[in-house]
C-alpha positions as CSV (number, residue, x, y, z in Angstrom):
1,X,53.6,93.1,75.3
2,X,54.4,90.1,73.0
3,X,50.9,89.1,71.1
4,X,52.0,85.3,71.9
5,X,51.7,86.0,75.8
6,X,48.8,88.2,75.4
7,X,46.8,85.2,73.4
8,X,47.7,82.9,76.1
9,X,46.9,85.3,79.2
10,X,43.4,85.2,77.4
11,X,42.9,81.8,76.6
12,X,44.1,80.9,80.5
13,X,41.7,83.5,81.4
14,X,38.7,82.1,79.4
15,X,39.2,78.5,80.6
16,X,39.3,80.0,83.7
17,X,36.4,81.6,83.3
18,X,34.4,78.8,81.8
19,X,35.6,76.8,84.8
20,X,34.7,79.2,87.3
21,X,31.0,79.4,85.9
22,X,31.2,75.7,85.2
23,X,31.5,74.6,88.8
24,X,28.9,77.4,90.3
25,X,26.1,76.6,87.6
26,X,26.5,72.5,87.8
27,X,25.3,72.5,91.1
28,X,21.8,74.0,90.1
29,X,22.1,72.3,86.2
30,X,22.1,68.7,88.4
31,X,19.4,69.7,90.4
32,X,17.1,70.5,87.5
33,X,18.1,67.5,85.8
34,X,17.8,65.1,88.8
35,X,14.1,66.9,89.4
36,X,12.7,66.8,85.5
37,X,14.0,62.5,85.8
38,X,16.9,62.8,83.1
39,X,19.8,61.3,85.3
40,X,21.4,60.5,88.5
41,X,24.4,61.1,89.9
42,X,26.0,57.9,91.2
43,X,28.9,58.0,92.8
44,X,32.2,56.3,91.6
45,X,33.1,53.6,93.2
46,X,37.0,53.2,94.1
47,X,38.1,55.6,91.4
48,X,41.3,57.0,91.3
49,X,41.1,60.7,92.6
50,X,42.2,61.9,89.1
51,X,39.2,60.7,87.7
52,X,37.3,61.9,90.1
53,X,38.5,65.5,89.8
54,X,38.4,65.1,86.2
55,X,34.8,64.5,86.3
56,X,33.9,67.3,88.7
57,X,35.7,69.6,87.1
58,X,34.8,69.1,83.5
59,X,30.7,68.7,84.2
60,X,29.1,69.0,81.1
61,X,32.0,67.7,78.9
62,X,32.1,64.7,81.1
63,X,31.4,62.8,78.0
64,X,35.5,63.1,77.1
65,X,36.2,61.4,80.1
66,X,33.5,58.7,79.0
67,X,35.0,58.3,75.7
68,X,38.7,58.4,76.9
69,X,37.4,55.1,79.3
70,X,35.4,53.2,76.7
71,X,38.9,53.4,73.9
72,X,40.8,52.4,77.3
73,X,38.4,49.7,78.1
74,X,38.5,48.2,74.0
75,X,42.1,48.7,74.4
76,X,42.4,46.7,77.6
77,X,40.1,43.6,76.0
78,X,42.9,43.1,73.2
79,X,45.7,43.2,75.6
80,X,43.7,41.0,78.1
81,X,43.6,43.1,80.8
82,X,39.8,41.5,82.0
83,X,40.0,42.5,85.7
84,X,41.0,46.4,84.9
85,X,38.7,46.4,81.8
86,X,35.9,45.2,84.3
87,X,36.3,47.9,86.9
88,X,36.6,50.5,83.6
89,X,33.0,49.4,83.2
90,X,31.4,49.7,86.2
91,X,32.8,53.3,86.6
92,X,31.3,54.1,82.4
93,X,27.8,52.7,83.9
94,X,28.3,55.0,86.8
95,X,28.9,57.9,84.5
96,X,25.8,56.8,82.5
97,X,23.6,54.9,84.9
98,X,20.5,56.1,82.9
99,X,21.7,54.5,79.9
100,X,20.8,51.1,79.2
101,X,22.9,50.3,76.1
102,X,25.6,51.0,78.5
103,X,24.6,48.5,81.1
104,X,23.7,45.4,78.8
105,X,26.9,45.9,76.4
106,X,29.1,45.5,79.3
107,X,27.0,42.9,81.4
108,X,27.4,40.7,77.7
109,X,31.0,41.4,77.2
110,X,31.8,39.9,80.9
111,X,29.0,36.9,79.9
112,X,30.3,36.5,76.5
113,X,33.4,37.5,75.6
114,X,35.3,37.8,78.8
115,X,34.3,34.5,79.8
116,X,34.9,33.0,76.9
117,X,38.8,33.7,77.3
118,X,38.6,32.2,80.8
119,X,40.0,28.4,80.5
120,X,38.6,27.3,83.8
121,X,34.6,26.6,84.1
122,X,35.0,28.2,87.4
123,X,36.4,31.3,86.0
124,X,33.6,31.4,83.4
125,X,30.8,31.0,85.8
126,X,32.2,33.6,88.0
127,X,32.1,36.3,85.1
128,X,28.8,35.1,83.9
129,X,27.8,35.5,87.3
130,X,29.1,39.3,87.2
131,X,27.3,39.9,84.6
132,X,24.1,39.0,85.7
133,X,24.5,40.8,88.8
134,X,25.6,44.4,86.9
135,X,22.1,44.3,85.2
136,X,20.0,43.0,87.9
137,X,21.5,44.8,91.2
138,X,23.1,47.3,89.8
139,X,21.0,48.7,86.1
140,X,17.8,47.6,87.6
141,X,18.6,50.2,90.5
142,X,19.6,53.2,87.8
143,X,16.3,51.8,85.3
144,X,13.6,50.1,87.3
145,X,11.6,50.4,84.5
146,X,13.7,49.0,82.2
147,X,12.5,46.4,79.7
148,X,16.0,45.9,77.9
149,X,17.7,45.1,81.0
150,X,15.3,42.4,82.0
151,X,15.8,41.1,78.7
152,X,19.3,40.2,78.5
153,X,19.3,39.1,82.5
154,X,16.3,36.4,80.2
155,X,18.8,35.4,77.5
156,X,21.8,35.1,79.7
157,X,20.1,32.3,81.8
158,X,18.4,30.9,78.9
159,X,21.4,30.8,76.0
160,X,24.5,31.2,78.2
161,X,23.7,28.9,80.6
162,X,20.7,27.1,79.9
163,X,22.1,26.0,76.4
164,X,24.6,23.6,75.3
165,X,26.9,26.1,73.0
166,X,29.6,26.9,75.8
167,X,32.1,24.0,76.3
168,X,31.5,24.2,80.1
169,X,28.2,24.6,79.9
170,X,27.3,22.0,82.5
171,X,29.6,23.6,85.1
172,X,27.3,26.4,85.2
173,X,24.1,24.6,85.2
174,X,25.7,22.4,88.2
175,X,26.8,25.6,89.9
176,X,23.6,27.6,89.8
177,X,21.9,24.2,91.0
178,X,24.1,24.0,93.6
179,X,23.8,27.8,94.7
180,X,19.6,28.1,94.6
181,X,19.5,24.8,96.4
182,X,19.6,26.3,100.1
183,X,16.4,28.1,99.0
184,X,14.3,26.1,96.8
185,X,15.0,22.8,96.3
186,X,12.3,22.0,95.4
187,X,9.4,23.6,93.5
188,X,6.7,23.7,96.6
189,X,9.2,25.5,98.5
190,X,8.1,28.8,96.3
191,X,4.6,28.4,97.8
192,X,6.0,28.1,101.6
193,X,8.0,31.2,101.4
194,X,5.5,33.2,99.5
195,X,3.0,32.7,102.0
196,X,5.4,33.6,105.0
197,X,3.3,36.8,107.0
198,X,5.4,40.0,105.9
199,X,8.8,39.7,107.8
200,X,7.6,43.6,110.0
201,X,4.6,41.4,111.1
202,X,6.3,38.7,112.5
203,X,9.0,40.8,114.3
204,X,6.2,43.0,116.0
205,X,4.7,39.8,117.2
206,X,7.9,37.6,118.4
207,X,10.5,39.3,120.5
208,X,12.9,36.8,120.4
209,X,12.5,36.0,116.3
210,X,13.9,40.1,116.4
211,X,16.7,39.6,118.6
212,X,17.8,36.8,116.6
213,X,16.8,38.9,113.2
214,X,18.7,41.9,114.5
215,X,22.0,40.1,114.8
216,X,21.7,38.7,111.5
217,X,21.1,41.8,110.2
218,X,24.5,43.0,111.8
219,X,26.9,40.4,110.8
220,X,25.4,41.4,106.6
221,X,24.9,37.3,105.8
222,X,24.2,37.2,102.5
223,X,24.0,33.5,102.2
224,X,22.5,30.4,103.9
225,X,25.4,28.9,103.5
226,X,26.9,31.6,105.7
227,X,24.2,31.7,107.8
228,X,24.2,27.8,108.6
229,X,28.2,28.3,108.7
230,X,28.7,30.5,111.3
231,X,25.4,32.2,113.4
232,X,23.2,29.1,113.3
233,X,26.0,27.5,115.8
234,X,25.8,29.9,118.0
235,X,21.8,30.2,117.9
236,X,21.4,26.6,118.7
237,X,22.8,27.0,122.4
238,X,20.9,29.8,122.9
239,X,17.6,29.5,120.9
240,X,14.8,26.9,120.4
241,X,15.1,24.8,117.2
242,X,11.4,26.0,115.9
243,X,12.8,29.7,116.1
244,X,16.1,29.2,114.1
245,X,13.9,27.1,111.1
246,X,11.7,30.1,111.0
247,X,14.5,32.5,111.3
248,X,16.0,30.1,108.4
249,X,12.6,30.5,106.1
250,X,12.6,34.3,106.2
251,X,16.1,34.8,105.7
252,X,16.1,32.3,102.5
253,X,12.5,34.8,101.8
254,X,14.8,37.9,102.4
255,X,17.8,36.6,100.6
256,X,15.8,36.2,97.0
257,X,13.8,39.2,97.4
258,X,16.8,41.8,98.1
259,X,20.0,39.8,96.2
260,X,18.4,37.6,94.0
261,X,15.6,40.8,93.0
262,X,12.6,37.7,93.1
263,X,9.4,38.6,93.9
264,X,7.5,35.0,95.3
265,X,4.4,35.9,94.7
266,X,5.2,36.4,90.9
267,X,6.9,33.4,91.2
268,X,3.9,31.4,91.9
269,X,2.0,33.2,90.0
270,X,4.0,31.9,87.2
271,X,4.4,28.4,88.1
272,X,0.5,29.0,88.3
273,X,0.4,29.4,84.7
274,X,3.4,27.1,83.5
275,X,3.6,24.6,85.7
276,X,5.8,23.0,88.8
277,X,9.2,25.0,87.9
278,X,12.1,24.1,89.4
279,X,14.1,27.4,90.0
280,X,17.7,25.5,90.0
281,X,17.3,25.4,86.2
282,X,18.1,28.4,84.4
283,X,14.9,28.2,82.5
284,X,12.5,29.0,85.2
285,X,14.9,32.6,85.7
286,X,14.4,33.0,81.8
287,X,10.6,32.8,82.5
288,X,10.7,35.2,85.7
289,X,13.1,38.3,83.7
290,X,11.3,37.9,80.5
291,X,8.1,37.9,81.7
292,X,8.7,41.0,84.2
293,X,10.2,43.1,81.1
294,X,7.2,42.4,79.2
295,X,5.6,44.5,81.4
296,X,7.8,47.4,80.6
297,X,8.3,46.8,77.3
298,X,6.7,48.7,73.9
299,X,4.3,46.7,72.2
300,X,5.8,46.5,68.8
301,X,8.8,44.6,70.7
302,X,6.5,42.0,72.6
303,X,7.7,39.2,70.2
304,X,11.2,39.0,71.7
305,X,9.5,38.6,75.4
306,X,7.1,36.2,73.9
307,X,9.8,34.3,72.1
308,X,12.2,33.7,75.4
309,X,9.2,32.9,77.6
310,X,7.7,29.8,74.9
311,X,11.3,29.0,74.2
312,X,12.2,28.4,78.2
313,X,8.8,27.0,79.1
314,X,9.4,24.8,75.7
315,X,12.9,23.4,77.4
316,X,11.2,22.6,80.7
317,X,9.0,20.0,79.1
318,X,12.3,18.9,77.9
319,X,14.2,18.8,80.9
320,X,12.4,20.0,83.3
321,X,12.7,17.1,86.2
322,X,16.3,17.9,88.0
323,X,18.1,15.1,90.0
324,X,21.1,17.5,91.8
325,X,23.4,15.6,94.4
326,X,26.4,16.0,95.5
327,X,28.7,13.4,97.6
328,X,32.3,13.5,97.9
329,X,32.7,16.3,95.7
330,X,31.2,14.8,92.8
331,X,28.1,16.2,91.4
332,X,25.5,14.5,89.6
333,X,23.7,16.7,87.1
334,X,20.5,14.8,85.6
335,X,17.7,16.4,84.3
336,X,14.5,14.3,82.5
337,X,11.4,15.4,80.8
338,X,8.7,16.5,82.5
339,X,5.3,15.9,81.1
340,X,3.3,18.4,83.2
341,X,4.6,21.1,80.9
342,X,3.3,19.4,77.9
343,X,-0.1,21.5,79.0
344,X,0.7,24.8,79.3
345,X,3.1,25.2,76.8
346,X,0.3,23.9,74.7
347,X,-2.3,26.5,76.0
348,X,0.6,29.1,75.5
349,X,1.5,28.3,71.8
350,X,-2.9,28.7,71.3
351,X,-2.2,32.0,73.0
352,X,1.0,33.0,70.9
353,X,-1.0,31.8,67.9
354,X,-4.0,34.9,68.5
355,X,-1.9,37.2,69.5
356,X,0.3,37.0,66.5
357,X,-2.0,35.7,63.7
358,X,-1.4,37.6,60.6
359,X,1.5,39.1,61.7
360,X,5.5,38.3,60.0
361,X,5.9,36.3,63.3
362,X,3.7,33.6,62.8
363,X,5.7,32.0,59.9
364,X,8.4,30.8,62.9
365,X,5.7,30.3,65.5
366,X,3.9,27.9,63.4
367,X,7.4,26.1,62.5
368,X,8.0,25.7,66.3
369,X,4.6,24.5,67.2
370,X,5.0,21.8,64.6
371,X,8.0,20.5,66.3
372,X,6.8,20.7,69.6
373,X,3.9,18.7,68.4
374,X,6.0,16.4,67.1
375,X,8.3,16.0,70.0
376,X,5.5,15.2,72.3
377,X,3.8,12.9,70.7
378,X,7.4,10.8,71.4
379,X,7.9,11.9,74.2
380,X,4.4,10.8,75.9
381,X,4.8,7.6,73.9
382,X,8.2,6.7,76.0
383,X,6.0,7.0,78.5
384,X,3.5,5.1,78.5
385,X,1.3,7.4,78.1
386,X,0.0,6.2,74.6
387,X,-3.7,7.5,74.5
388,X,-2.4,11.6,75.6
389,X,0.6,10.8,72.5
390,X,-2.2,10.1,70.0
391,X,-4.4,13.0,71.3
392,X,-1.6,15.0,70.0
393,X,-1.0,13.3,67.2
394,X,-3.8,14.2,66.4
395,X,-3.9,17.7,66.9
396,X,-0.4,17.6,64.7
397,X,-2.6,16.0,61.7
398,X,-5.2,18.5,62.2
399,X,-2.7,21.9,62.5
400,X,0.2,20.3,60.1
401,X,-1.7,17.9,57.6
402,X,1.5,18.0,55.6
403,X,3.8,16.3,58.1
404,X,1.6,13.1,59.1
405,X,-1.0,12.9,56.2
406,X,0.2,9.2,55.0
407,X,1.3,8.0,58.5
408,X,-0.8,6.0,60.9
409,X,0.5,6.9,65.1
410,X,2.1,4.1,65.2
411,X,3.8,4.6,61.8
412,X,4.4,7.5,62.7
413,X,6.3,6.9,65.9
414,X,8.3,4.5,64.4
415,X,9.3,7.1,61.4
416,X,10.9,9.6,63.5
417,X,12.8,7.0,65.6
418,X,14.3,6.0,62.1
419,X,15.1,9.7,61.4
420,X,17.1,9.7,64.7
421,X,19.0,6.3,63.6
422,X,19.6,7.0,59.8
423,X,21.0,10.9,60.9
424,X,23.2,9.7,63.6
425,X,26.6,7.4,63.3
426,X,27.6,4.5,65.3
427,X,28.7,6.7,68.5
428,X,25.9,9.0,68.5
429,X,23.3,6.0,68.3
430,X,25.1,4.4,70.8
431,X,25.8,6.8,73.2
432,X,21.5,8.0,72.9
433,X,21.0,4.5,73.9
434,X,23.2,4.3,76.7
435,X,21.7,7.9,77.9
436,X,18.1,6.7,77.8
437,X,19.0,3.5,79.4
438,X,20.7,5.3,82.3
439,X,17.6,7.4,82.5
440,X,15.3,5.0,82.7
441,X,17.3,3.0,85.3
442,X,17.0,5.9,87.5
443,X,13.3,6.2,87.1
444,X,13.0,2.2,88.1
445,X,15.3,2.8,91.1
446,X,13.1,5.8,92.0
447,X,9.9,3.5,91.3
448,X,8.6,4.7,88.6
449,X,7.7,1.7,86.9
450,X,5.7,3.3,83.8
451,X,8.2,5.9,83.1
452,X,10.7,3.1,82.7
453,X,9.2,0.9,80.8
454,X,8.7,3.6,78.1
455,X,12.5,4.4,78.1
456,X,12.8,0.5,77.6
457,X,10.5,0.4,74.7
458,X,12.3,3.6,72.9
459,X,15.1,1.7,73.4
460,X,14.4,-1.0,72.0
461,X,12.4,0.7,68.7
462,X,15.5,2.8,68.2
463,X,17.7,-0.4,68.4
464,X,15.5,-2.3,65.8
465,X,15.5,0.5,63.4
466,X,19.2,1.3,63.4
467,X,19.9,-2.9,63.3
468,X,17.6,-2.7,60.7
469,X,19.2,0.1,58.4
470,X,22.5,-1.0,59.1
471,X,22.5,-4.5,58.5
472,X,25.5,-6.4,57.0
473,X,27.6,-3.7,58.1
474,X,29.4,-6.0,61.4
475,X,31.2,-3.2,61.9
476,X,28.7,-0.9,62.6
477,X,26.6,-3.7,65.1
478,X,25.4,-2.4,68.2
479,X,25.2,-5.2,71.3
480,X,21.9,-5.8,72.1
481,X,19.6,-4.0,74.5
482,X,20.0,-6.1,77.3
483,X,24.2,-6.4,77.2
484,X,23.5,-2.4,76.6
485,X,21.2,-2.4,79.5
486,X,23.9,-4.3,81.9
487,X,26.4,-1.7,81.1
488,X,24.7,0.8,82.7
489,X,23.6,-0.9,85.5
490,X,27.3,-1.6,86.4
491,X,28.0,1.8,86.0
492,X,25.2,3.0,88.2
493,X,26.0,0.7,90.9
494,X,29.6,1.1,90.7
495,X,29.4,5.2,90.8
496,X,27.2,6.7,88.6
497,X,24.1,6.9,91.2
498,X,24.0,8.5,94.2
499,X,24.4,6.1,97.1
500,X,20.9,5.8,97.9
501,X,20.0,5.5,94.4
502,X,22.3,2.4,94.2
503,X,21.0,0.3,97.0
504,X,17.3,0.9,95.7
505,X,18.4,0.1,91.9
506,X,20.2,-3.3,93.2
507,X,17.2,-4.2,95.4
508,X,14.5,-3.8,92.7
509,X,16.8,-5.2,90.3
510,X,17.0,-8.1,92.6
511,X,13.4,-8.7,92.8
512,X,12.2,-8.3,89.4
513,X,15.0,-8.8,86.8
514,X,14.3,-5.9,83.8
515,X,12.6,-7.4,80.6
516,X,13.5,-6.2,77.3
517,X,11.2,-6.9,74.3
518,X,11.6,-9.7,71.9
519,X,14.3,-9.4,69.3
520,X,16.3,-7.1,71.3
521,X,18.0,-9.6,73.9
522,X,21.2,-11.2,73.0
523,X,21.1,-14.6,72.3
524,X,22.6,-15.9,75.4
């Protein structure tokens, strides 16, 4: 017989072979494995049924098939294929579910990259979105102990969205506001549903909170808005009103525990220790992820938990008051500081401090505690809150002798209002006013008189300094503070507040005409 035939009737039969006790030893191979913890076998979902034989017939070499997907899936991204390259990487995570490289390079890639080659903010949000829901309902269930995962689900909601890089940046802020809403809106609303009786409880004890449950339950709702959409109707012929609002509070309860993977209790907990978070800002989600993957996470890599949870906390002080309305689909998207975080994050930088003293780390720690300092000791000054400003002041002195050692507080103040005017042009100066202004026109309409006032006075100081610095230069002359100050009340009354908002603003306004501090009115 030929030696050509005879090589290939024993190379068929040796693949045959290996084949044969391939697919009788995988079975017990997989059980071993899946009993000693090393992987799981997740099934793929919607996968062509070549793939599928592929995989069950190659077993242990499955790791050609995974390479021939991940050079398919790099060479979809270049041709732009995003849709086919997504489902590509769900089915590589499903071939590596154990893996967690495998679940956070794709989950940034969709967050990142992908998005970034969407032109709509709608079409970004969505694959953000995506991405956050492949790590936290998908990798979490493959690595619930997973300390990597919880990581990036942290620095997605703190960079991606909770940052100003991305040039649609505020349509996701607006959209996640707009989709945690239904269930919190506002902070106490974490302590209500935390302390609902565990939802068995409550079904053992009213028959007709089950029946109503049960149905739910059947139709898959996954949303309020779905619920208030469709089976609320139907429940309010049939069903007392008390019912449906407590059928409402375990449902939003139910919703964030199963979709949203939050635990309340560790919520409070949190806001506890931090302060009133509001949990339609992506900060208070930074806190939440980082915080549980610290718990999971190796001690020498603590830092990088330590450093998203003082950097989110850090931005709630910031901007940590959100006004959120929506009328005739126009959002308005305001967020102010929020002095009960000052605090905290102070108590949590004195933390940082001993738990890192002597270590590389404390070089940066130091450098951000300086400007924190620093920040609020303007910050409480807007307000009015002059005597908790100098405390800090103070403090800064003490820690940082080197940034404030010539400077009385009031000097002091008045020196980094000048850095903000001799850094920024015309526009930027301009525009800052204009911002604080509106700001502090929404606090008066809201009644907060004090608040006010202190945006009024930083106004004004910032307006003094940059006439000051740019005097002789009519080009660069800025109106004055009141003309300023009218400009923004026309635009608030015209649209820029919410209804409600507008009526109070032109009724206090009415009342008790705004004063501006000498030397910063116009001379008519």
């Amino acid at each position: 017989m030929n030696k050509k035939i005879i090589s290939f009737i024993s190379i068929i039969a040796i693949c045959a072979g290996v084949f044969t006790a391939n697919s009788w030893l995988m079975p017990e191979i997989n059980r071993l494995r899946e009993g000693a913890g090393l992987t799981r076998n997740m099934p793929l979902e919607n996968a062509p049924p070549q793939l599928v034989l592929a995989i069950n017939l190659l077993g242990a070499f499955r790791s050609i098939v995974i390479d021939v997907l991940w050079m398919r899936s790099m060479r979809l991204r270049e041709e732009g294929k995003f849709f086919e390259m997504a489902q590509l990487a769900r089915w590589i995570c499903q071939l590596e579910p154990n893996i967690e490289d495998v679940w956070t390079h794709h989950a940034w890639n969709m967050a990142y990259n992908i998005s970034y080659e969407m032109q709509s903010g709608a079409d970004r949000w969505r694959w953000i979105k995506r991405a956050i829901h492949l790590l936290r309902n998908d990798g979490l269930m493959y690595n619930a102990h997973s300390a990597v995962i919880r990581k990036e689900i942290a620095w997605i909601y703190s960079h991606k969205i909770g940052q100003h890089w991305d040039d649609e940046h505020w349509y996701y802020k607006q959209a996640l506001a707009r989709e945690m809403t239904p269930y919190i809106s506002v902070p106490e609303d974490v302590a209500v549903l935390a302390a609902l009786p565990p939802i068995e409880q409550e079904l053992a004890n009213n028959t007709v909170l089950r029946t109503m449950w049960e149905k739910v339950m059947e139709q898959s709702v996954k949303t309020i808005d779905g619920f208030d959409q469709s089976i609320a109707l139907s429940f309010a012929s049939k069903y007392d009103s008390s019912t449906i609002t407590l059928l409402r509070l375990y449902l939003r309860k139910y919703i964030l525990e199963e979709y949203y993977k939050l635990d309340l209790n560790t919520m409070k907990s949190l806001m506890d220790t931090y302060g009133p978070m509001d949990w339609r800002l992506p900060e208070p989600h930074a806190v939440y992820w980082a915080s549980e993957g610290r718990k999971y996470a190796e001690e020498h890599t603590f830092i990088l938990y330590d450093r998203l949870i003082y950097l989110a906390v850090q931005s709630l002080y910031r901007r940590g008051t959100l006004y959120f309305s929506e009328a005739d689909n126009d959002a308005i998207y305001l967020t102010t500081p929020n002095t009960a975080f000052i605090t905290p994050m102070n108590k949590l930088y004195q933390t940082i401090f001993e738990r890192y003293a002597g270590r590389p780390a404390i070089t940066n720690i130091a450098a951000s505690y300086k400007h924190f300092l620093t920040e609020i000791v303007i910050l409480l000054y807007t307000f009015n809150q002059k005597q908790e400003a100098e405390k800090y002041y103070n403090v800064l002195r003490e820690k940082f002798p080197d940034i404030a050692k010539q400077d009385s507080f009031e000097r002091f103040v008045i020196n980094q209002f000048s850095i903000t005017a001799q850094t920024g042009n015309y526009d930027k100066v301009k525009n800052l006013l204009f911002s604080l202004l509106f700001q502090g026109y929404w606090l008066y309409a809201l009644g907060h008189d004090e608040e006010y006032a202190g945006y009024i006075q930083l106004t004004a100081v910032l307006w003094k300094e940059y006439t000051r610095l740019s005097a002789g230069q009519k080009r660069l002359r800025l109106p004055a503070v009141d003309v300023l100050a009218q400009q923004v009340v026309d635009y608030a009354l015209e649209s820029g507040f919410p209804p409600a908002l507008r009526e109070s603003l032109r009724a206090r306004i009415q009342q008790a005409p705004a004063a501006f501090p000498e030397g910063a009115e116009s001379d008519s």
